[in-house]
Legacy VTK file of the C-alpha trace (Angstrom):
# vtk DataFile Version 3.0
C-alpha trace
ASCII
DATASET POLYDATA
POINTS 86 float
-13.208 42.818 -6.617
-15.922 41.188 -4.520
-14.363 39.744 -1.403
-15.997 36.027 -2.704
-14.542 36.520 -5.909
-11.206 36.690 -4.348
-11.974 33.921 -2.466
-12.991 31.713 -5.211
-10.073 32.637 -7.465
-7.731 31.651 -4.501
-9.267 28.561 -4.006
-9.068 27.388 -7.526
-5.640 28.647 -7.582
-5.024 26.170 -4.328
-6.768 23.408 -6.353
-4.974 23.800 -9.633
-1.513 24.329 -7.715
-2.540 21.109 -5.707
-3.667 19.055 -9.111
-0.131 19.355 -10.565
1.493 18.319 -7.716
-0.743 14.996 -7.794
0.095 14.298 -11.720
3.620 14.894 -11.578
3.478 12.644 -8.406
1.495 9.851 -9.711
3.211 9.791 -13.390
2.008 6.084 -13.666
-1.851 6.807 -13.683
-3.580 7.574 -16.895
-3.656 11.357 -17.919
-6.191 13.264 -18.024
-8.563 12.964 -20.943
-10.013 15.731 -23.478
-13.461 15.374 -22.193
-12.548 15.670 -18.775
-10.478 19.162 -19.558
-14.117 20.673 -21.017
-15.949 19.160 -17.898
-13.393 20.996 -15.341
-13.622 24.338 -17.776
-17.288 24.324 -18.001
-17.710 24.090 -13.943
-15.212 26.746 -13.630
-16.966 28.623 -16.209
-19.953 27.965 -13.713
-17.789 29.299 -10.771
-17.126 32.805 -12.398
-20.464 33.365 -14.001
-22.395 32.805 -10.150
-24.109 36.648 -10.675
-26.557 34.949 -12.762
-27.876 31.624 -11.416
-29.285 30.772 -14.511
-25.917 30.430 -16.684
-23.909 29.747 -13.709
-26.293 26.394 -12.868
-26.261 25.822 -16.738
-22.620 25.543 -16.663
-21.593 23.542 -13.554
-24.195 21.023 -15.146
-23.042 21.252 -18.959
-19.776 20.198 -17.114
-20.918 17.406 -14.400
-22.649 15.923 -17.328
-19.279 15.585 -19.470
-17.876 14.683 -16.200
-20.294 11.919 -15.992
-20.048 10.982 -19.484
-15.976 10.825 -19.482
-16.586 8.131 -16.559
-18.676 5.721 -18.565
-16.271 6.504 -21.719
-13.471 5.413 -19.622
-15.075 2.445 -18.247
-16.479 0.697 -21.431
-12.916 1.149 -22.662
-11.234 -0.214 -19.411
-13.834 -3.169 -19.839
-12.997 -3.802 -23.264
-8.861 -3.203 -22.395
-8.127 -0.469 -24.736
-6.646 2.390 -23.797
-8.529 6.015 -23.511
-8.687 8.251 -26.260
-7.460 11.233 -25.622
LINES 1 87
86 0 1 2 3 4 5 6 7 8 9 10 11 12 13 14 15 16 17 18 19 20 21 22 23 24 25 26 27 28 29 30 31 32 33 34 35 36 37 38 39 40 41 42 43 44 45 46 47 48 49 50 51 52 53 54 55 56 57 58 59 60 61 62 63 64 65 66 67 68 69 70 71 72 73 74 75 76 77 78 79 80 81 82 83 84 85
C-alpha cells in the first residue's frame, strides 16, 4: 500500500473509533439518521476512490449534498416538533 493510503485508512479508523466514543457518551442526543449514514459512506467512498479525481470529487459531493439535505430534513421537522425519521 501507498504510504497515503495508510494514512487515510488510519485516520478514518481514528475518526470512527472517536465517533463511538461521542454516541455512547452523549446517549441523550438524537441518533444518527439514514440519510446521514449514505452522506458519511459516499465521502468515504470519495476518500478511497482519490486515483481518479473525477469519481473521487463526484463522490465527496454526492455525499455533502445528502449531508446538506439531511440538515434541512432535520430542521423542517425540528420546526414542526416531530421527531426524525430514521
Amino acid at each position: 500500500m501507498v504510504a497515503s493510503t495508510i494514512y487515510i485508512l488510519i485516520s478514518i479508523i481514528v475518526f470512527l473509533i472517536l465517533l463511538v466514543f461521542i454516541v455512547r457518551k452523549n446517549k441523550k442526543e438524537e441518533k444518527i439518521t439514514t440519510l446521514a449514514w449514505f452522506a458519511f459512506a459516499f465521502i468515504f467512498a470519495g476518500l478511497f476512490f482519490g486515483d481518479s479525481r473525477l469519481v473521487s470529487y463526484s463522490l465527496m459531493g454526492v455525499g455533502i449534498l445528502l449531508a446538506v439535505i439531511d440538515i434541512f430534513r432535520n430542521l423542517k421537522n425540528k420546526q414542526k416538533g416531530g421527531k426524525n425519521e430514521r
